[in-house]
Residue frames as qw, qx, qy, qz and C-alpha x, y, z in Angstrom:
[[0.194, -0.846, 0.346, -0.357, 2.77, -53.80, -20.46],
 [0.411, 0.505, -0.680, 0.337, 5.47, -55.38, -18.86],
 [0.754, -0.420, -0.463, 0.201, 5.41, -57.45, -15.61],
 [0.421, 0.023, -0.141, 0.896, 8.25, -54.59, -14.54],
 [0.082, 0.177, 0.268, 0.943, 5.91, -51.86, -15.45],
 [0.604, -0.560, -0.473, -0.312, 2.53, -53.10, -13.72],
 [0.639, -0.435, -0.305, 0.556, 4.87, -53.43, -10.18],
 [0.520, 0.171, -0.004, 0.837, 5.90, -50.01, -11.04],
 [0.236, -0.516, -0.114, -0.815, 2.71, -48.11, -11.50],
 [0.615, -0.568, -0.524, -0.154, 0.89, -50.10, -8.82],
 [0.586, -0.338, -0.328, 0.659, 3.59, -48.65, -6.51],
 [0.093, 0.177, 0.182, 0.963, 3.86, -45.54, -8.15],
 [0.509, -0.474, -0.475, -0.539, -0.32, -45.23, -7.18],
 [0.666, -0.591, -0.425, 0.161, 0.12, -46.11, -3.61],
 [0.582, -0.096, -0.059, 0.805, 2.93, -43.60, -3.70],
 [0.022, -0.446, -0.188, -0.875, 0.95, -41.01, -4.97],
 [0.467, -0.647, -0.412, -0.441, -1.74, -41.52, -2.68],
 [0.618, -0.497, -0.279, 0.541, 0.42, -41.08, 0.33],
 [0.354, 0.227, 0.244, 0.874, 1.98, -37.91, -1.66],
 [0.237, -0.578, -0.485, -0.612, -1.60, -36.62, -1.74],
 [0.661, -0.522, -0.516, 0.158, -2.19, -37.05, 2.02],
 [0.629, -0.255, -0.217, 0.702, 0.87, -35.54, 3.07],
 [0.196, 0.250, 0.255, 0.913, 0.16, -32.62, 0.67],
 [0.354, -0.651, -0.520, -0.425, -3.38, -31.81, 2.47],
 [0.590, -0.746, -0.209, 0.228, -2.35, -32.12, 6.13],
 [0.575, -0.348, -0.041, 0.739, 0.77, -30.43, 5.66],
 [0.207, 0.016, 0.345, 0.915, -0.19, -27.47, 3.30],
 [0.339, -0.391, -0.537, -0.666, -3.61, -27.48, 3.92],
 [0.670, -0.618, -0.412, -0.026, -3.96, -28.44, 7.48],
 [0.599, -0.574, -0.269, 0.489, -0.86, -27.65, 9.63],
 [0.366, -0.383, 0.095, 0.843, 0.84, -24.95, 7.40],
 [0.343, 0.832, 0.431, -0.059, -1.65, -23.01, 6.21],
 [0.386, 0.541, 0.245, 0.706, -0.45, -20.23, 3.14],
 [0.511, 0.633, -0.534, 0.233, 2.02, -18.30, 3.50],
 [0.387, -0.825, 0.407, -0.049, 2.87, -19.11, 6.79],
 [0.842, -0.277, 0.368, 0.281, 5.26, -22.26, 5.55],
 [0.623, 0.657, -0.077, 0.417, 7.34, -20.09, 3.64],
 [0.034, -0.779, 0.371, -0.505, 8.66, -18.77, 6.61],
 [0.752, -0.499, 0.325, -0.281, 8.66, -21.65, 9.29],
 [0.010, -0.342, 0.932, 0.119, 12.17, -24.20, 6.86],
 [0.701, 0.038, 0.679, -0.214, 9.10, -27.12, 6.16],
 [0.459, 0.696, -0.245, -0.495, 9.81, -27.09, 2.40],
 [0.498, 0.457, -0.735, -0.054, 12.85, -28.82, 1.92],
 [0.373, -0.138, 0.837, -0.376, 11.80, -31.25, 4.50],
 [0.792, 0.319, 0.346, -0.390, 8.44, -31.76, 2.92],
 [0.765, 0.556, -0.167, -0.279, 9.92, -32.39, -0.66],
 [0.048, 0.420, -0.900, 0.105, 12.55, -34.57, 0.40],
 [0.745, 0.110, 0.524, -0.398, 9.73, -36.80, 1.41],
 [0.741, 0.574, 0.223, -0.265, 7.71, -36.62, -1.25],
 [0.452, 0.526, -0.713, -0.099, 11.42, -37.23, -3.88],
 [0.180, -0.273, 0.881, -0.342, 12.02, -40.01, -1.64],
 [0.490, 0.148, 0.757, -0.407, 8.36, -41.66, -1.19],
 [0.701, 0.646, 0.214, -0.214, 6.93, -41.13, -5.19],
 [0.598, 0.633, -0.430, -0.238, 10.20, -41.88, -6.93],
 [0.301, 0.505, -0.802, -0.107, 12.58, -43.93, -5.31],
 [0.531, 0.024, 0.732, -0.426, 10.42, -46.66, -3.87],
 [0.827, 0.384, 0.271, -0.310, 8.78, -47.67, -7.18],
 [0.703, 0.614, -0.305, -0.191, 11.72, -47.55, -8.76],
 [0.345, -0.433, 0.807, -0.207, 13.40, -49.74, -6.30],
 [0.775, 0.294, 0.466, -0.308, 10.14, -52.12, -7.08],
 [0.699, 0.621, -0.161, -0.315, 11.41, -51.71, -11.13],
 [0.519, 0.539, -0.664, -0.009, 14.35, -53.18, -10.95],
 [0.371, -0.281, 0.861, -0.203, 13.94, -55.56, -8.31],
 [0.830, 0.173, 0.308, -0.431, 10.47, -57.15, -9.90],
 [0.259, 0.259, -0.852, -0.375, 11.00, -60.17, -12.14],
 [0.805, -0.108, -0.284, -0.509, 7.98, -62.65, -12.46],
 [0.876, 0.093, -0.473, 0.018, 9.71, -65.63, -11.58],
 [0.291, 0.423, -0.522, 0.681, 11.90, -64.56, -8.62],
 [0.535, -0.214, -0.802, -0.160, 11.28, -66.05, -5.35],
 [0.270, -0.592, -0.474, 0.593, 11.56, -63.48, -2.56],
 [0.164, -0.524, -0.833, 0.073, 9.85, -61.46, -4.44],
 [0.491, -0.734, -0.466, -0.043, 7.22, -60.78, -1.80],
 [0.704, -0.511, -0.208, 0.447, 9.62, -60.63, 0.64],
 [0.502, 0.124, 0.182, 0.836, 11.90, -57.95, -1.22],
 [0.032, 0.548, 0.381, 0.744, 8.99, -55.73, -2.18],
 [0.588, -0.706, -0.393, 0.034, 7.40, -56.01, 1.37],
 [0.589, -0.612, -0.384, 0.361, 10.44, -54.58, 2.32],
 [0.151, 0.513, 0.188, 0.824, 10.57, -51.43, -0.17],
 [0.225, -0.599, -0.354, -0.682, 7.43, -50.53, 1.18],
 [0.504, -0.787, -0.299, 0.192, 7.66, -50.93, 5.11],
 [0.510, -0.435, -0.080, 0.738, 10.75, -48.51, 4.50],
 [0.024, 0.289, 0.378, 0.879, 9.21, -46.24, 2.69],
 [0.505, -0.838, -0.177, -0.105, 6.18, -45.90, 5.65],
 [0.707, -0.354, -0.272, 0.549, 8.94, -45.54, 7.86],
 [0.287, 0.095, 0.202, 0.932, 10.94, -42.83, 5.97],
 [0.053, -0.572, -0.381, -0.724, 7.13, -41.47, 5.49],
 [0.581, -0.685, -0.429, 0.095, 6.13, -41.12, 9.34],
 [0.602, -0.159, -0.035, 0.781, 9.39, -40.25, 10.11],
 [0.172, 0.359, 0.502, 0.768, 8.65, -37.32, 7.88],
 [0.257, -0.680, -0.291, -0.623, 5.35, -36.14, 8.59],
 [0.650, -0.563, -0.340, 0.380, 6.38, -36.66, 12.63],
 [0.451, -0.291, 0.011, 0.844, 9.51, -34.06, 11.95],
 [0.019, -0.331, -0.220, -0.917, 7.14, -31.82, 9.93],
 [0.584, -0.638, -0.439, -0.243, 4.47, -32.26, 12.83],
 [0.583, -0.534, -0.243, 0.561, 6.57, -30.98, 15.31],
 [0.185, -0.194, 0.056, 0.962, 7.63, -27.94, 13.57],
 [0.089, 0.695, 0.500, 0.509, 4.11, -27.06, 12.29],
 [0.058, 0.426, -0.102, 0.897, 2.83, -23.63, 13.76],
 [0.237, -0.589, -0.770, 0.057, 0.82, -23.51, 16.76],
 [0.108, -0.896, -0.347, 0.255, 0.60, -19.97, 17.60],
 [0.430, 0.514, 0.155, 0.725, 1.23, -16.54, 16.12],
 [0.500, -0.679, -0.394, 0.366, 2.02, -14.14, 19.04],
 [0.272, 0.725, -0.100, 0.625, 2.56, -10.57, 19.20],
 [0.675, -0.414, -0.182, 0.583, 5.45, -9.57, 21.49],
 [0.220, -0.536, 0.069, 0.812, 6.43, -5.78, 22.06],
 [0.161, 0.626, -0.095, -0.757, 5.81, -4.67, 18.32],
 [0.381, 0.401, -0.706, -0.442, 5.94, -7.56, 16.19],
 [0.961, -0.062, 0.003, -0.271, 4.19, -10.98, 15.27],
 [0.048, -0.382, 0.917, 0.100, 6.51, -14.32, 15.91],
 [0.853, 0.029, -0.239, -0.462, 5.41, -17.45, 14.60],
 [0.575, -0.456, 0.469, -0.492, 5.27, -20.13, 17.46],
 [0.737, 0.109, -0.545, -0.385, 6.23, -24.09, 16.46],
 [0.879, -0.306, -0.305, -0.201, 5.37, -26.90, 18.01],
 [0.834, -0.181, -0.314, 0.415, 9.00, -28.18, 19.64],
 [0.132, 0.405, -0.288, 0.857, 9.81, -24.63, 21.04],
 [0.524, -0.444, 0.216, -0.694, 6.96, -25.35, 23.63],
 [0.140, -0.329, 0.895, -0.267, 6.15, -27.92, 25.73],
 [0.343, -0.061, -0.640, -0.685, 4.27, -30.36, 24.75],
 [0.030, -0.285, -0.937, 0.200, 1.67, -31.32, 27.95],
 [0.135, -0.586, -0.413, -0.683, -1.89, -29.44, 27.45],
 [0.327, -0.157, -0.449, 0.817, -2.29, -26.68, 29.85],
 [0.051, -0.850, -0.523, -0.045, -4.32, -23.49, 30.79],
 [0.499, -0.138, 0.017, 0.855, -2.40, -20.49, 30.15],
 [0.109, 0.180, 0.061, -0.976, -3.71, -16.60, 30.73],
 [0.547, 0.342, 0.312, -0.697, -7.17, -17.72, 30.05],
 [0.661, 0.513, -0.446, -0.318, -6.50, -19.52, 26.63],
 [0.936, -0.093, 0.336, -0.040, -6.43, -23.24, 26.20],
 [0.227, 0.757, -0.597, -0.137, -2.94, -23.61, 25.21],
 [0.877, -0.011, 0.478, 0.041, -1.68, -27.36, 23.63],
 [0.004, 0.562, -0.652, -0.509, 1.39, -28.07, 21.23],
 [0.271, 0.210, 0.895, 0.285, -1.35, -31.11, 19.66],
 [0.392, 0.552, 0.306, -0.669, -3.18, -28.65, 17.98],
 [0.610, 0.185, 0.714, 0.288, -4.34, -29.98, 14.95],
 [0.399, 0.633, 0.438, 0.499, -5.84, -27.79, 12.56],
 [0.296, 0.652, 0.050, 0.696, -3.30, -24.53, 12.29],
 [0.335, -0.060, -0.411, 0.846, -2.19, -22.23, 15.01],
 [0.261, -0.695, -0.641, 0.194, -3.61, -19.99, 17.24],
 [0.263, 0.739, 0.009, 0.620, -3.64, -16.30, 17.65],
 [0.579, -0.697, -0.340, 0.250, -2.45, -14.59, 21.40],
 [0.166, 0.828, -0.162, 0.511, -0.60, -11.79, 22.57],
 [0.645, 0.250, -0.391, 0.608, 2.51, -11.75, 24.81],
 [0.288, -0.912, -0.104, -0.274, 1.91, -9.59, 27.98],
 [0.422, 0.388, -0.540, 0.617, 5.73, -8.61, 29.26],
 [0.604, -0.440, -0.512, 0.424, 6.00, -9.31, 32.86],
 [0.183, -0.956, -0.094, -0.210, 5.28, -5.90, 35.18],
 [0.683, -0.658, 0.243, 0.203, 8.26, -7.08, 38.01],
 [0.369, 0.807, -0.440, -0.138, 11.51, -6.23, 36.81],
 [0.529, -0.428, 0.724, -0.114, 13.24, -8.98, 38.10],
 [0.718, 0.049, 0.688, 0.093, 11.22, -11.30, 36.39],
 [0.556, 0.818, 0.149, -0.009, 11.38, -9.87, 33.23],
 [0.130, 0.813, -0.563, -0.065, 15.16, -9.48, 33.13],
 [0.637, -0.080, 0.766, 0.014, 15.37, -13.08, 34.10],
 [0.782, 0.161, 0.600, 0.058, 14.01, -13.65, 30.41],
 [0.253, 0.853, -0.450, -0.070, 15.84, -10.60, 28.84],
 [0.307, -0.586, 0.748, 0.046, 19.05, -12.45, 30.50],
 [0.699, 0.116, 0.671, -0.217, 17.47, -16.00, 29.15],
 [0.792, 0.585, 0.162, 0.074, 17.06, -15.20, 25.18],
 [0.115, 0.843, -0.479, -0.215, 20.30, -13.07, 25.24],
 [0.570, -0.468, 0.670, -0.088, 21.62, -16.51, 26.48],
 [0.309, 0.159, -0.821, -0.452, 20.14, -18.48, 23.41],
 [0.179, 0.298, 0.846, -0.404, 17.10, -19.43, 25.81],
 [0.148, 0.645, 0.693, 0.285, 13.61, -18.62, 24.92],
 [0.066, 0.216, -0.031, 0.974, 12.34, -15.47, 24.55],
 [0.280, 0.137, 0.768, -0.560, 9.15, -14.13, 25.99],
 [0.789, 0.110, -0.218, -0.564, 7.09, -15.11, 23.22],
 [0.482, 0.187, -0.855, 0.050, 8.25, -18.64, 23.88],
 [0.053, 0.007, -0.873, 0.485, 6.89, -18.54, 27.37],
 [0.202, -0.399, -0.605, -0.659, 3.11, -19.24, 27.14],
 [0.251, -0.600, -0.673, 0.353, 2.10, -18.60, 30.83],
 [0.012, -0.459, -0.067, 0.886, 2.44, -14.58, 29.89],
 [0.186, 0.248, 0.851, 0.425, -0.39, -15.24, 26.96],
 [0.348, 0.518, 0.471, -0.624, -3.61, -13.27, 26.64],
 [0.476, 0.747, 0.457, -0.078, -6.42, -12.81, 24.11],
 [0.433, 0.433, 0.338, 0.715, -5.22, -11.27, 20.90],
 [0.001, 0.784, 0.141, 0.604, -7.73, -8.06, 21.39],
 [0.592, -0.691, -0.055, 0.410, -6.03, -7.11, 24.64],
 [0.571, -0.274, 0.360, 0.685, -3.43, -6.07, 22.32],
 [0.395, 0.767, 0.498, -0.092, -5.74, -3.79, 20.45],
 [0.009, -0.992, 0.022, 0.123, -4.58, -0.52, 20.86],
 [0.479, -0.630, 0.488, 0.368, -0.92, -1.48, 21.43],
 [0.581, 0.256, 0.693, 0.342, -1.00, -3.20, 18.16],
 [0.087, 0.938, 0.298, -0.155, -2.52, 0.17, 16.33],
 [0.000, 0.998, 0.000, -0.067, -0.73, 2.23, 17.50],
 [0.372, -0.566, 0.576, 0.457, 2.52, 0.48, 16.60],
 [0.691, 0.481, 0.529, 0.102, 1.43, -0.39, 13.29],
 [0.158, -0.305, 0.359, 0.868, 2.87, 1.24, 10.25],
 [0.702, 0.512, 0.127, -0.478, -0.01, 2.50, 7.11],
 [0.783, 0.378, 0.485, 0.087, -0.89, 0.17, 4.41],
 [0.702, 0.710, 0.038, -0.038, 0.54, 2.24, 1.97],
 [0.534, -0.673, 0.512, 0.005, 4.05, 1.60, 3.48],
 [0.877, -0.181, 0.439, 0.073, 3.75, -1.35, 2.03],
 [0.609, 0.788, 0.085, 0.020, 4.44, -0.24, -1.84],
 [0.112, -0.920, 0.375, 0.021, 7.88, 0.79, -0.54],
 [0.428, -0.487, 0.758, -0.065, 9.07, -2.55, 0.47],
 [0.463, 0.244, 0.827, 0.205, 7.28, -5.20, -2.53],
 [0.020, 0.278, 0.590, 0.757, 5.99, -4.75, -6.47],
 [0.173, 0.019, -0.067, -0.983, 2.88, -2.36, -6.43],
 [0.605, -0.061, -0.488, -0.626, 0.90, -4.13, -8.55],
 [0.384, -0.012, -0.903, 0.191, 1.22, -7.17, -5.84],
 [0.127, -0.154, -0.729, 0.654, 0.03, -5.27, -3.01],
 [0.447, 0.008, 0.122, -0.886, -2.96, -4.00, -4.64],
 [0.536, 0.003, -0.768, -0.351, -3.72, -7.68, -6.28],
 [0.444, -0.125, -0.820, 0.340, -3.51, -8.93, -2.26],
 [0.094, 0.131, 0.442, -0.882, -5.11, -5.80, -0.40],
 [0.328, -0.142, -0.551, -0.754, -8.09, -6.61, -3.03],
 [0.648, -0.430, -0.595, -0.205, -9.50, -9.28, -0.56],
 [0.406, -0.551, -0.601, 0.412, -9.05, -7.02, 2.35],
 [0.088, 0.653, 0.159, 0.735, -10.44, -3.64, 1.48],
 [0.543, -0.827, -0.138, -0.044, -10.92, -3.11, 5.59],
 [0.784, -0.156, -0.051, 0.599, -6.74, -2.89, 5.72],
 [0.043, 0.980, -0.097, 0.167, -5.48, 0.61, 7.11],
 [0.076, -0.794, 0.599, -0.072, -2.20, -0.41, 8.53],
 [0.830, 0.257, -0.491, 0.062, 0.31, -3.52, 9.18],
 [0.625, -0.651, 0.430, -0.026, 2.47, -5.31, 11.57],
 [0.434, 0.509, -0.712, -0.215, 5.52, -7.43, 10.70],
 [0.958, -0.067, 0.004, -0.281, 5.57, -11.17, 11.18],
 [0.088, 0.602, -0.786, -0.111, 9.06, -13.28, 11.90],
 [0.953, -0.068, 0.084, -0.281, 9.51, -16.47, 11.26],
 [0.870, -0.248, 0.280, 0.320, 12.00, -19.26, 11.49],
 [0.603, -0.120, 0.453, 0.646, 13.72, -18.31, 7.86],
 [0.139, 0.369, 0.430, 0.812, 11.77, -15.30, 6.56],
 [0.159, 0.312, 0.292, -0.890, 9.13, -12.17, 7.49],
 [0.093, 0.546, 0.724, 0.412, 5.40, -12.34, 6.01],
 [0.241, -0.197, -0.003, -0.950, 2.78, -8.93, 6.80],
 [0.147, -0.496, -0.848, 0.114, -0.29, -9.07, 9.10],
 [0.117, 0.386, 0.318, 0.858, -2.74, -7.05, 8.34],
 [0.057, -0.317, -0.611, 0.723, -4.66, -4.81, 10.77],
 [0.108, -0.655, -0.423, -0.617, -7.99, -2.91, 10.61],
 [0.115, -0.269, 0.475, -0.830, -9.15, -0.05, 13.52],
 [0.704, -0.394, 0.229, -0.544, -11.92, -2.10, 14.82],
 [0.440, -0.190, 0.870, -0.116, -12.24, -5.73, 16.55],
 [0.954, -0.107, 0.146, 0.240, -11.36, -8.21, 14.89],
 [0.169, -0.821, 0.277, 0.469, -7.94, -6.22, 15.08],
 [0.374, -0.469, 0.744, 0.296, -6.60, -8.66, 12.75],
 [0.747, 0.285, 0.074, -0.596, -7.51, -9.41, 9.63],
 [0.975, 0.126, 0.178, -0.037, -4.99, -11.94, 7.84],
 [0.432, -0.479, 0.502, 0.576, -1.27, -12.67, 6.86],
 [0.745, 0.630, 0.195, -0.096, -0.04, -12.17, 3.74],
 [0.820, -0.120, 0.142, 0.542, 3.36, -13.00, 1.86],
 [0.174, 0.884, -0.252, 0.354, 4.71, -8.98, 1.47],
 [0.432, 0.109, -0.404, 0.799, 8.02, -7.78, 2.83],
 [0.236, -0.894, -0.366, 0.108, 6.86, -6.04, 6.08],
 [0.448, -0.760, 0.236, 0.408, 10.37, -4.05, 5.75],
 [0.279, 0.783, -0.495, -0.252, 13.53, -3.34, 3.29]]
């Protein structure tokens, strides 16, 4: 093997193992299945990962030559821009991971990190922090009683402000939102209307306690959260159309 070709894989190996990393915490840790099909961290993530496991080593191929005297110095500085580019990275997909999945009025929204703020608070009983680490949280949205203040954040999202799932001091426990949740729900067999058949019985397989649904927005698509009639109202998302 070449002198070219040793510099290549050995990069190509340190590349992967960063690759590997990224692929755990970000698909396995912050954006748990499905919800990053709906939340735009795709093409971010695989822009990395083109970026950090091809063109870095092959920067290394054509720069190595045995005899060449910076080298060190050359390669040294593949690879501190390529951490860079990779922080960089998992920083801008750490900020948009999910931290909470809130039902508001009739529907789930999914909650990321740089729409809230990011010091670590108490909010409606529920330890609320945008450094949550492993995967989002579950809460429910209680619309302000006073009309006032509740048109204030009508008047606020119309504006392109936040809405009131955005505003975590109106939080509470999920099963507060039992009934309301119920009784807006639509049946499970709804679902057959809106995705292939065969799908929704393959997925409803590992929740035979599912009698009805809620929909689920996110940033760049809709996923299905499934409901049973006792507590734990909720039982788990799953990637169906909740809708036409």
């Amino acid at each position: 093997m070449s002198f070219r070709s040793r510099a290549f894989f050995i990069h190509l190996t340190f590349s992967v193992c960063l690759t590997f990393i990224a692929f755990l915490l970000v698909l396995q840790v912050w954006y748990v299945d499905p919800l990053y099909k709906v939340v735009g961290v795709i093409d971010i993530f695989f822009m990395m990962i083109l970026v950090d496991l091809l063109i870095g080593p092959l920067l290394t191929f054509f720069i190595a030559k045995p005899l060449k005297k910076s080298l060190v110095f050359d390669v040294s500085v593949i690879v501190l821009v390529q951490v860079l580019f990779y922080l960089f990275g998992l920083f801008s997909i750490w900020d948009g991971r999910p931290i909470w999945l809130v039902y508001t009025v009739d529907r789930f929204d999914v909650i990321q990190a740089y729409e809230l703020a990011s010091s670590e608070k108490s909010v409606g009983g529920l330890e609320f922090s945008s450094y949550q680490f492993f995967g989002p949280k579950w809460a429910y949205t209680k619309i302000p009683t006073n009309a006032s203040e509740r048109d204030s954040i009508l008047f606020e999202s119309l504006s392109g402000g936040k809405d009131f799932s955005q505003h975590p001091e109106y939080y509470r426990p999920l099963n507060e939102a039992g009934a309301i949740m119920l009784k807006n729900s639509q049946p499970i067999s709804t679902l057959k209307d809106f995705n292939n058949s065969d799908k929704v019985d393959s997925l409803l397989k590992n929740w035979p306690t599912a009698n009805s649904f809620l929909p689920m927005m996110g940033k760049t698509g809709a996923l299905t959260v499934l409901l049973q009639k006792r507590q734990p109202y909720v039982l788990g998302v799953v990637d169906l159309r909740p809708w036409q």
